[in-house]
N, C-alpha and C positions, 0 to 999 in steps of 0.2 A: 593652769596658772590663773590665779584671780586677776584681777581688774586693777591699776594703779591707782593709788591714793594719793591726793594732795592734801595739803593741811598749809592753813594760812593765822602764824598766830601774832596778835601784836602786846607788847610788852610796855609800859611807860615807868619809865626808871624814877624814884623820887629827885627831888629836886637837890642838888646837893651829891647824890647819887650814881649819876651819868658816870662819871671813868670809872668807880668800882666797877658798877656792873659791864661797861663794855669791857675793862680790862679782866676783870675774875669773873664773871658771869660767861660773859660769851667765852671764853676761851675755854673754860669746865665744858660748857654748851658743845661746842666746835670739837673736845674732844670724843665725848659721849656722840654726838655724831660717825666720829669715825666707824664704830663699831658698827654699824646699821649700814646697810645696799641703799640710805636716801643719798638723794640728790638735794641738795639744801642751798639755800642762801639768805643773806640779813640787807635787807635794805635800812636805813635810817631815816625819818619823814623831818620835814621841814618846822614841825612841831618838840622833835624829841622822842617820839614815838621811835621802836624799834619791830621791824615785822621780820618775821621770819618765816620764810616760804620752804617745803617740804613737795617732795613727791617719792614714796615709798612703793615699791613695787607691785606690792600687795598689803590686802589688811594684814596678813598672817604679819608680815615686816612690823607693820605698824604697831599692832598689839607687841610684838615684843618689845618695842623700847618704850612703852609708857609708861611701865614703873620704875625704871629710871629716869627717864623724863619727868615724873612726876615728884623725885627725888630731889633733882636740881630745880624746879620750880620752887619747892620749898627750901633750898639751900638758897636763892636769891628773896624770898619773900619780904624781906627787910628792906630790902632796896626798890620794890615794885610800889607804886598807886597803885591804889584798889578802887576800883566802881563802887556806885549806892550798896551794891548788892554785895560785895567785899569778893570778888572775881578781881583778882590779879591780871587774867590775860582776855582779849575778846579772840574769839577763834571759831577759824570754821574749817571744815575738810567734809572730802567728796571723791564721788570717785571720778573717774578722768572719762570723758566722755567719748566715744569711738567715731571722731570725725577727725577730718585732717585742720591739723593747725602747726604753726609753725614750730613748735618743740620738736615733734615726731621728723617734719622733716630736713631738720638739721645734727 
């Protein structure tokens, strides 16, 4: 078994925006989730920023739900800010490092 993966991706909804996307974005999002072994969750920042934290058991996980992931990315892109660079989300993932910390042992 591979190595688990996190993915940390954050979202900034346009102005105007906000409850489509959390009402029909995240909830499309939340079910596309279903299908996948991640363990997921949506914090919301003090700014309006939306992140959403992932940890997938393996790449192999991972790689399957990206083109659907990449599908609802573009199903919301109407609703997103985009950076200079016109990148919709800023995100990072990695893989999970083999020390103890508090996830593992709870």
């Amino acid at each position: 078994m591979s190595e688990a993966v996190w993915s940390i991706i954050k979202y900034k909804p346009k102005a105007g925006c906000e409850d489509e996307f959390k009402k029909n974005g995240l909830t499309r999002l939340a079910e596309m989730m279903e299908k996948y072994s991640a363990t997921w969750s949506l914090i919301e920042l003090d700014n309006g920023e939306i992140v959403q934290i992932n940890r997938n058991p393996s790449i192999e996980a991972t790689l399957e739900g990206q083109i659907e992931g990449m599908e609802w990315l573009d199903s919301v892109d109407h609703l997103l800010e985009k950076d200079v660079g016109g990148s919709r989300t800023q995100a990072y993932s990695g893989l999970e490092m083999d020390v103890q910390h508090s996830f593992q042992n709870k």
